[in-house]
C-alpha positions, -999 to 999 in steps of 0.1 A, spaced: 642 -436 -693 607 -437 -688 598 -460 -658 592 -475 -631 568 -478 -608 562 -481 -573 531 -479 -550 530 -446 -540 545 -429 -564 580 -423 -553 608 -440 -571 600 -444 -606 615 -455 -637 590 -440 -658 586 -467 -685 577 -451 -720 549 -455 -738 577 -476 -752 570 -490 -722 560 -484 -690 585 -488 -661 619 -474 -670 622 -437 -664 587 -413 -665 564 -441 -656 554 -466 -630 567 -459 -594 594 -472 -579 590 -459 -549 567 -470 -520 550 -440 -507 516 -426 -504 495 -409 -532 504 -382 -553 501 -350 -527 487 -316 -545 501 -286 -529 479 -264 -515 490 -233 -519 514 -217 -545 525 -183 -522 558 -190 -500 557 -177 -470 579 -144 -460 604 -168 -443 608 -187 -476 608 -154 -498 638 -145 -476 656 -177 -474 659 -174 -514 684 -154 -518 681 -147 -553 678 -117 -577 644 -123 -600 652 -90 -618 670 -107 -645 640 -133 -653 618 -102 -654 641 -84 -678 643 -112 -702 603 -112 -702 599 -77 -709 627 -78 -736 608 -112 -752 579 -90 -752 597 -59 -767 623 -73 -791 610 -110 -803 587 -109 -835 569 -133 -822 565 -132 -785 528 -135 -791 523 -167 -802 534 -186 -770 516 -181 -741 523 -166 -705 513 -202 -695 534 -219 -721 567 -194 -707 562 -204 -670 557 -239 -678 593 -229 -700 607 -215 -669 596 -244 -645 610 -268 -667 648 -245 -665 644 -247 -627 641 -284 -629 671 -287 -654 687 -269 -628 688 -301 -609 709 -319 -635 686 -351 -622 673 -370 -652 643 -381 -628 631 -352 -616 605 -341 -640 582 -312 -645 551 -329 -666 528 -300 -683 496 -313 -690 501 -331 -724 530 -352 -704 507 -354 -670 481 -374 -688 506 -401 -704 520 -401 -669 489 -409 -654 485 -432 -683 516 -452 -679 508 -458 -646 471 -474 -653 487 -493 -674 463 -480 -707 483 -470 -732 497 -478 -765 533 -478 -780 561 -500 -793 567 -512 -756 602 -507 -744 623 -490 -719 647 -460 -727 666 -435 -708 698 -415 -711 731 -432 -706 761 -416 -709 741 -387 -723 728 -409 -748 693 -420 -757 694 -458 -747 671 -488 -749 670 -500 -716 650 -532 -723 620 -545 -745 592 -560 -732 585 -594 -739 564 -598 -767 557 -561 -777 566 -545 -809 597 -535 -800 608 -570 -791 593 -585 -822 611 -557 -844 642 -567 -829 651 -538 -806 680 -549 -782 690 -534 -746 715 -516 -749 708 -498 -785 716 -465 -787 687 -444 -800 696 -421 -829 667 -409 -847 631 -409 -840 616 -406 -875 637 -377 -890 639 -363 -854 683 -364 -841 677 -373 -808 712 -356 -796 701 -330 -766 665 -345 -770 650 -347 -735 637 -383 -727 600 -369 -724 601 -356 -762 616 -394 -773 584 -404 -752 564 -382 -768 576 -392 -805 574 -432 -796 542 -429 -786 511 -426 -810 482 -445 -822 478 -484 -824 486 -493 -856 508 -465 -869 543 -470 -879 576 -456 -860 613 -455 -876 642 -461 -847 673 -456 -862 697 -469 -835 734 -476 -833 742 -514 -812 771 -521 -798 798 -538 -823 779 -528 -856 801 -501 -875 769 -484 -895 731 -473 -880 703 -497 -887 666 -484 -892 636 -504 -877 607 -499 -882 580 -510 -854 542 -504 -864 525 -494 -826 502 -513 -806 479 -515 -771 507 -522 -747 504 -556 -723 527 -557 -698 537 -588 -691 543 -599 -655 553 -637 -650 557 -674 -662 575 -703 -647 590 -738 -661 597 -769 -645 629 -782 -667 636 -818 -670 668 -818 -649 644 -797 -618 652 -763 -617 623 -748 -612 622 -715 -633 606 -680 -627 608 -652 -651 597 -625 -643 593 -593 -660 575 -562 -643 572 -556 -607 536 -547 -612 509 -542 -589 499 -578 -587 533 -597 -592 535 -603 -555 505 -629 -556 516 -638 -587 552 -648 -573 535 -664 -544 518 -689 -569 550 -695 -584 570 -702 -551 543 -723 -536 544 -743 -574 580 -748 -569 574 -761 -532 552 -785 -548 578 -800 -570 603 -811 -543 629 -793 -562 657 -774 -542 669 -758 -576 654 -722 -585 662 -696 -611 647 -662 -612 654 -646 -645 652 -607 -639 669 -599 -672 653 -571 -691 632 -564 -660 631 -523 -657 613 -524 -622 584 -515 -603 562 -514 -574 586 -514 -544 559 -535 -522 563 -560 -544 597 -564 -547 599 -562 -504 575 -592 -502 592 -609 -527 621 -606 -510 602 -618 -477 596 -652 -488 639 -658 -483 643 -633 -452 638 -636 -416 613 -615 -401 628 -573 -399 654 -580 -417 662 -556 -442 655 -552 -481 665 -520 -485 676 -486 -471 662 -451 -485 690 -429 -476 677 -395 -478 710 -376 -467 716 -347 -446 693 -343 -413 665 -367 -419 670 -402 -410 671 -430 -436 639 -455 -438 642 -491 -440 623 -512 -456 622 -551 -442 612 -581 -447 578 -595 -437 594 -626 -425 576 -657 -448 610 -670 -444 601 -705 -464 631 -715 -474 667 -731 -455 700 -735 -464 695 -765 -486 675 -739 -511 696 -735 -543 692 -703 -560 704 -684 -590 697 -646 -599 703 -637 -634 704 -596 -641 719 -579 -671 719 -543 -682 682 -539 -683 675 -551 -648 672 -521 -627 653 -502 -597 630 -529 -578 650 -561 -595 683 -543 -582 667 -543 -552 651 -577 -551 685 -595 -561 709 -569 -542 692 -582 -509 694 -620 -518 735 -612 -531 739 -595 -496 728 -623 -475 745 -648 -496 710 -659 -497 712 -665 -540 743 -663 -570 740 -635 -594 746 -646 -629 748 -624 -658 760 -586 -667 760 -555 -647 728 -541 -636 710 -512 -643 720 -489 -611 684 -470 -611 685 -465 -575 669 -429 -567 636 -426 -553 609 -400 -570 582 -382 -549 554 -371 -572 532 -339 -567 505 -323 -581 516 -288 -589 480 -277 -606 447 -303 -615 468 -314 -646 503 -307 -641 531 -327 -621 563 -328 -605 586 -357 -603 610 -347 -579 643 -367 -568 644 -371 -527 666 -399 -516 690 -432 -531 687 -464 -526 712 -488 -508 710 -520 -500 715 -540 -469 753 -534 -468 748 -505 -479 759 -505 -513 748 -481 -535 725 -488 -565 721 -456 -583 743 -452 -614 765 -479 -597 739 -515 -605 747 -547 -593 779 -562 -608 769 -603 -607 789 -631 -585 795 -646 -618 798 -617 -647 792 -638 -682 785 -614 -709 755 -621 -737 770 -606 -771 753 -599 -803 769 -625 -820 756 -649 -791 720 -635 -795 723 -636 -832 733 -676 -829 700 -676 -803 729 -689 -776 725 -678 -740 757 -687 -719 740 -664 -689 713 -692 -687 739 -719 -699 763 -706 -667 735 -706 -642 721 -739 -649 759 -756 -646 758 -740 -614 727 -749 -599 735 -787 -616 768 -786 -594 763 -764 -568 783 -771 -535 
């Protein structure tokens, strides 16, 4: 998928230029700035720790050079950037990601936030390309594109074997140019085509509603770099109303910076308590993240958490610290599980690595990654209920919150 975005660049769901958050794009880690390595020669004790025969690599170039017609017309450059990208494979990590330059600069794109596309999520499930979510009010939402749809065709492009940076590449284009997704949903015997003419991607970040019967709504939608104010507004609007009722919608929401989502969870924790653990494994000790300690709310607060499918990184973390402390209800479908964290490097000036270097867990330790967040209540939103504009996920938490004991 392409996104997700942290501060620091570790832990990212690197949102397409579909979008920006899911798998290649904005950071869901919480770490410092890029770091650029210095220099490129290993040391003697590194040479000997390899333990590897490179004759075989050098064979194969001398033979491209010898036998292949034409070994000409790619570059030196364009074979090591060939052979980087093997070594990464490798890894059998979808996040860990070599980005040559082309890929470097929509990285760096994603992550300003300027860029333009049809404004959705996608990443590889079950070795399928897969919508993760569509942003609110982007092309791809308007067009009709569903989580959940299973990306065929790009164009006249099969996506079968298609790496999710190419499908990144293929979205993405010019504002104003047209895109054909041929996708398969779930329940629908035959494809379907859509086509979803490409704009400047907004990503949308919050909104709240007071409804008549008091529960105080927030949606939210990105865990951006400003969401934390933003959330504060909302929370201290919801103080003003009196109301003990409060819904936080994180359907659809693909994730972001982990700050955000730790003082988020801060407003409903004691002081150190944790948010979440990055369990790094083997010999070096897992960091905790905790809360901050704003602490505003009791006992009496009434609080719903609604995730589906497209919820994942920084919203599984956000609602799989309030399910922990029994501090909210989760309502919906099965979460994303996008819970590995991504440490970013800058191999040359315009080249980067995206490198996999610990999970995520939460309090109990639970792990998030490719397991998600199966809700309190599980109440599944089918196409036929989408179709008939129903929502029994919204339905279900508002009968709880309305009788809640």
């Amino acid at each position: 998928m392409q996104q997700e975005f942290i501060t620091t660049k570790k832990g990212s769901i690197f949102a397409v230029s579909l979008a920006l958050f899911f798998f290649f794009g904005f950071y869901a880690g919480n770490h410092s700035q890029a770091k650029t390595v210095q220099s490129t020669n290993l040391t003697q004790s590194e040479m000997s720790a390899i333990n590897a025969d490179f004759a075989p690599f050098w064979k194969v170039w001398k033979t491209i050079n010898e036998k292949f017609p034409n070994a000409g017309e790619v570059t030196n450059q364009e074979r090591i950037y060939g052979a980087i990208n093997g070594l990464v494979g490798s890894l059998d990590d979808p996040y860990s990601v070599f980005f040559e330059p082309e890929e470097a600069k929509m990285f760096e794109e994603d992550i300003s936030g300027n860029f333009s596309g049809v404004g959705m999520e996608v990443g590889k499930r079950n070795g399928s390309m897969t919508v993760i979510a569509p942003l609110k009010n982007t092309p791809a939402e308007k067009a009709g594109i569903k989580a959940g749809d299973m990306i065929i065709k790009i164009d006249v492009e099969n996506t079968l074997d298609m790496s999710v940076e190419k499908a990144v590449k293929l979205i993405r284009g010019e504002s104003g140019t047209d895109v054909v997704i041929t996708i398969l949903r779930e329940g629908e015997d035959k494809p379907r085509e859509i086509k979803i003419t490409r704009a400047i991607i907004n990503i949308p970040t919050l909104d709240t509603e007071l409804r008549k019967d008091g529960i105080f709504v927030i949606r939210l939608y990105s865990f951006s770099a400003n969401s934390a104010n933003l959330f504060r507004n909302a929370i201290r609007d919801f103080k003003k109303t009196k109301s003990d009722k409060l819904l936080l919608d994180l359907r659809g929401n693909p994730g972001g910076y982990l700050n955000s989502a730790v003082d988020m969870a801060s407003w409903f924790l004691d002081s150190s308590k944790t948010v979440v653990i990055e369990d790094y494994g083997g010999e070096i000790d897992p960091k905790i993240y905790r809360s901050r300690g704003y602490d505003l709310f009791d006992e009496k607060l009434k609080f719903i958490i609604l995730i589906d499918g497209g919820s994942a990184s920084a919203s599984e973390i956000l609602a799989g610290a309030m399910q922990d402390y029994g501090i909210a209800k989760l309502v919906g479908d099965k979460s994303y599980g996008k819970g590995s964290v991504q440490e970013v490097t800058n191999v040359t000036p315009d080249t980067i690595f995206k490198v996999t270097v610990a999970k995520w867990l939460t309090p109990n330790k639970k792990m998030i990654d490719k397991t998600g967040l199966t809700p309190d209540y599980l109440v599944p939103n089918t196409a036929k209920d989408r179709d008939a504009k129903l929502d029994p996920q919204m339905n279900k938490a508002v009968e709880l919150l309305n009788n809640w004991k």
